[in-house]
KOLBA-815913 format. One record per residue (C-alpha): residue in three letters; x, y, z; residue number from 1. Coordinates in steps of 0.25 Angstrom, whole numbers. Layout:
% residues N
aa = ALA | u = X | v = Y | w = Z | i = NUM
...
This chain:
% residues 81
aa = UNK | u = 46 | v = 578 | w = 580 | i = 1
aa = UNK | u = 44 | v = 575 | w = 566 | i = 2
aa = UNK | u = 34 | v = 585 | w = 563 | i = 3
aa = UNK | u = 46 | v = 595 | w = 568 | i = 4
aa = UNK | u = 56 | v = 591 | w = 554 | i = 5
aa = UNK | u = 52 | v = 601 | w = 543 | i = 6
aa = UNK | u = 46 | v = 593 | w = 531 | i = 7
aa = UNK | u = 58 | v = 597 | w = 523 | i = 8
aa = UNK | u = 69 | v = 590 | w = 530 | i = 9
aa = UNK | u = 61 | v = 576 | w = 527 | i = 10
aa = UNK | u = 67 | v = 579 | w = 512 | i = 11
aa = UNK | u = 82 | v = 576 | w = 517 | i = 12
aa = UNK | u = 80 | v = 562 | w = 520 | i = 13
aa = UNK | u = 77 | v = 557 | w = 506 | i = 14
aa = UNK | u = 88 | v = 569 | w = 500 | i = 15
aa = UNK | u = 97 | v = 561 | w = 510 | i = 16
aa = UNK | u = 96 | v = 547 | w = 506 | i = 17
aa = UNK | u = 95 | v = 551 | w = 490 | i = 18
aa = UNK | u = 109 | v = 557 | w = 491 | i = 19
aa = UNK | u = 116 | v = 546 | w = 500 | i = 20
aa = UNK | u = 109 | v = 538 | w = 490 | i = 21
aa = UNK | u = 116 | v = 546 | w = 478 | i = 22
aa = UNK | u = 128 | v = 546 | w = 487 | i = 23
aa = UNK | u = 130 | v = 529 | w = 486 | i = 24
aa = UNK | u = 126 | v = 529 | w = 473 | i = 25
aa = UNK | u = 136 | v = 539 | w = 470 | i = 26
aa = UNK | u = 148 | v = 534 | w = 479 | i = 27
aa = UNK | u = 145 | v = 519 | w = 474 | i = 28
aa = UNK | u = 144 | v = 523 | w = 460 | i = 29
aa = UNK | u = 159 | v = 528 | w = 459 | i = 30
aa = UNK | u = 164 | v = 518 | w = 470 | i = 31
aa = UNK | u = 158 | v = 506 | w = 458 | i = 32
aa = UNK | u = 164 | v = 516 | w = 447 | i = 33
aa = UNK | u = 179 | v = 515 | w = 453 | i = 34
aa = UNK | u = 178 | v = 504 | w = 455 | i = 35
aa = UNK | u = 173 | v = 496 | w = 442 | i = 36
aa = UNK | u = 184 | v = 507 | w = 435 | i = 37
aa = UNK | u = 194 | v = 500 | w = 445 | i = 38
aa = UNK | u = 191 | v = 486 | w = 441 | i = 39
aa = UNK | u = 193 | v = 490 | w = 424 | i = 40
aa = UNK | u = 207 | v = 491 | w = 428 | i = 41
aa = UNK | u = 207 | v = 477 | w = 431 | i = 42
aa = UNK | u = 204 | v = 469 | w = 418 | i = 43
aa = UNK | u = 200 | v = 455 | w = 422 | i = 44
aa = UNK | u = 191 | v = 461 | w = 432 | i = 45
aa = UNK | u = 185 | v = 474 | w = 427 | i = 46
aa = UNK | u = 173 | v = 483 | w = 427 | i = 47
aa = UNK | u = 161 | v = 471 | w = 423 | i = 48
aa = UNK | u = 152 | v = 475 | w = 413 | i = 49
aa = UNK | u = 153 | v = 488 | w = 413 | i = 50
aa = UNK | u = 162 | v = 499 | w = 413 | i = 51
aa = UNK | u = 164 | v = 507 | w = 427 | i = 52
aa = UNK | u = 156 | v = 519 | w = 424 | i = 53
aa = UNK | u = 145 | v = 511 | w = 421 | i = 54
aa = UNK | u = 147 | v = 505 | w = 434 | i = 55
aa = UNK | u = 147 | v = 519 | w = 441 | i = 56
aa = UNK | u = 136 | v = 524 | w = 436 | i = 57
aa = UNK | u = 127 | v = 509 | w = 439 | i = 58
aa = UNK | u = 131 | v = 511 | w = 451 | i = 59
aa = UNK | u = 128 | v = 526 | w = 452 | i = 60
aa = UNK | u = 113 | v = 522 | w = 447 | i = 61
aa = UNK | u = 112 | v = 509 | w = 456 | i = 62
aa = UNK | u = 120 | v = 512 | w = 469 | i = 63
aa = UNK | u = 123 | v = 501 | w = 476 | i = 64
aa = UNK | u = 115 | v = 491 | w = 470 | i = 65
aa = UNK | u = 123 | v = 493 | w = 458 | i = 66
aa = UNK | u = 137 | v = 495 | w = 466 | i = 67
aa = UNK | u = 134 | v = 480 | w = 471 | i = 68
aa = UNK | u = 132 | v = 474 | w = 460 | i = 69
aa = UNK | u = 146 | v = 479 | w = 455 | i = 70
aa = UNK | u = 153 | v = 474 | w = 466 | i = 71
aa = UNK | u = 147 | v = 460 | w = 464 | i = 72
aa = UNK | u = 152 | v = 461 | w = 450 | i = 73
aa = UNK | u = 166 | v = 466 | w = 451 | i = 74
aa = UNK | u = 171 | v = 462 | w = 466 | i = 75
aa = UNK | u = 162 | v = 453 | w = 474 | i = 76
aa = UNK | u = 167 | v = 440 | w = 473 | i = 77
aa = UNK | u = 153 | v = 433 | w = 465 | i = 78
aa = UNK | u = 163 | v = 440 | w = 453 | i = 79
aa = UNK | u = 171 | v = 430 | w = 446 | i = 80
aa = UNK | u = 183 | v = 434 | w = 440 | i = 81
């Protein structure tokens, strides 16, 4: 049975999980990027530390690691206002 999968198709598993991968990082980078712009509108409780775009592209480089640590910061409820 597995002899029977040309050793070409064994490539796609790994293509598949790098561009879902590429996919989050992507669809939590402008999710946090919108967001932090949003909360500039607000100034009391605006962007912290750094501007939105900054945020973005952290989180395009970090992914979710990076996208939870700005939710800690700006909406969990360990944030004091």
């Amino acid at each position: 049975m597995l002899n029977s999968i040309p050793i070409e198709w064994y490539a796609f598993g790994p293509l598949i999980l790098f561009a879902s991968n590429g996919l989050i990082h992507l669809l939590f980078g402008v999710a946090v990027y919108f967001d932090a712009r949003s909360q500039d509108k607000y100034p009391p409780t605006g962007s912290i530390f750094v501007k939105p775009i900054i945020w973005g592209i952290a989180t395009l480089v970090g992914g979710v690691f990076v996208a939870a640590v700005y939710w800690l910061m700006h909406h969990s409820t360990l944030r004091k206002v």
